[in-house]
N, C-alpha and C positions, 0 to 999 in steps of 0.2 A: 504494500500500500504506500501511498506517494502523499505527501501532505505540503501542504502550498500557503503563503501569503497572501491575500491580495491587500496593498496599498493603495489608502484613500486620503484625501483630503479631509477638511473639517466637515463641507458640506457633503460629504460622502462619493467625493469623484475619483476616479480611480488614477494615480499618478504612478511614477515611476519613481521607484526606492533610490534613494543615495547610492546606499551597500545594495550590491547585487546577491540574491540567497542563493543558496545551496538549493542540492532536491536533498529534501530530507524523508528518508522513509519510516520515521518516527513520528509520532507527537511531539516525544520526549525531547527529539534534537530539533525540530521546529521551535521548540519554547525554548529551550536552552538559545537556540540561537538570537532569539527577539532581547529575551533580556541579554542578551551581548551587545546586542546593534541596538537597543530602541532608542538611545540619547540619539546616536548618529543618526537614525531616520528622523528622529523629530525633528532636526538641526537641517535637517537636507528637504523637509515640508510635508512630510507625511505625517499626521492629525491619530489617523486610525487606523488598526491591520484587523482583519478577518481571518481567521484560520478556517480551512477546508481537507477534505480526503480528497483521495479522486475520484469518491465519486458525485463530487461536486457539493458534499453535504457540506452547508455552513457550520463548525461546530461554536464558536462563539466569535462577537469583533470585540475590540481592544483598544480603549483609547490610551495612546501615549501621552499626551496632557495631561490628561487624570494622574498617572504615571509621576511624569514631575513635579508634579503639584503633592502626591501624597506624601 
């Protein structure tokens, strides 16, 4: 199984990541990798990430704002 990012703005449009991502065949190394990068995506204009499978299920979005702010 293949698990993917998608990158959004604040108003939910979908942009292009600073850091380019790995495929990661995990959950576990999808998240590991956001909390590595997420300062640098927020710095580079991405708002919110989405995590999905392949088979296109959303499993949750994620805002980085919220993030720095907590």
């Amino acid at each position: 199984m293949a698990w993917t990012w998608r990158f959004e703005t604040a108003d939910g449009a979908e942009t292009n990541p600073s850091v380019v991502p790995e495929e990661f065949t995990t959950q576990g190394d999808a998240e590991s990798w956001i909390g590595e990068y997420w300062k640098d995506l927020l710095e580079g204009g991405t708002e919110q990430v989405k995590l999905s499978d392949d088979s296109g299920t959303e499993l949750y979005t994620m805002s980085l704002r919220s993030a720095l702010e907590a």
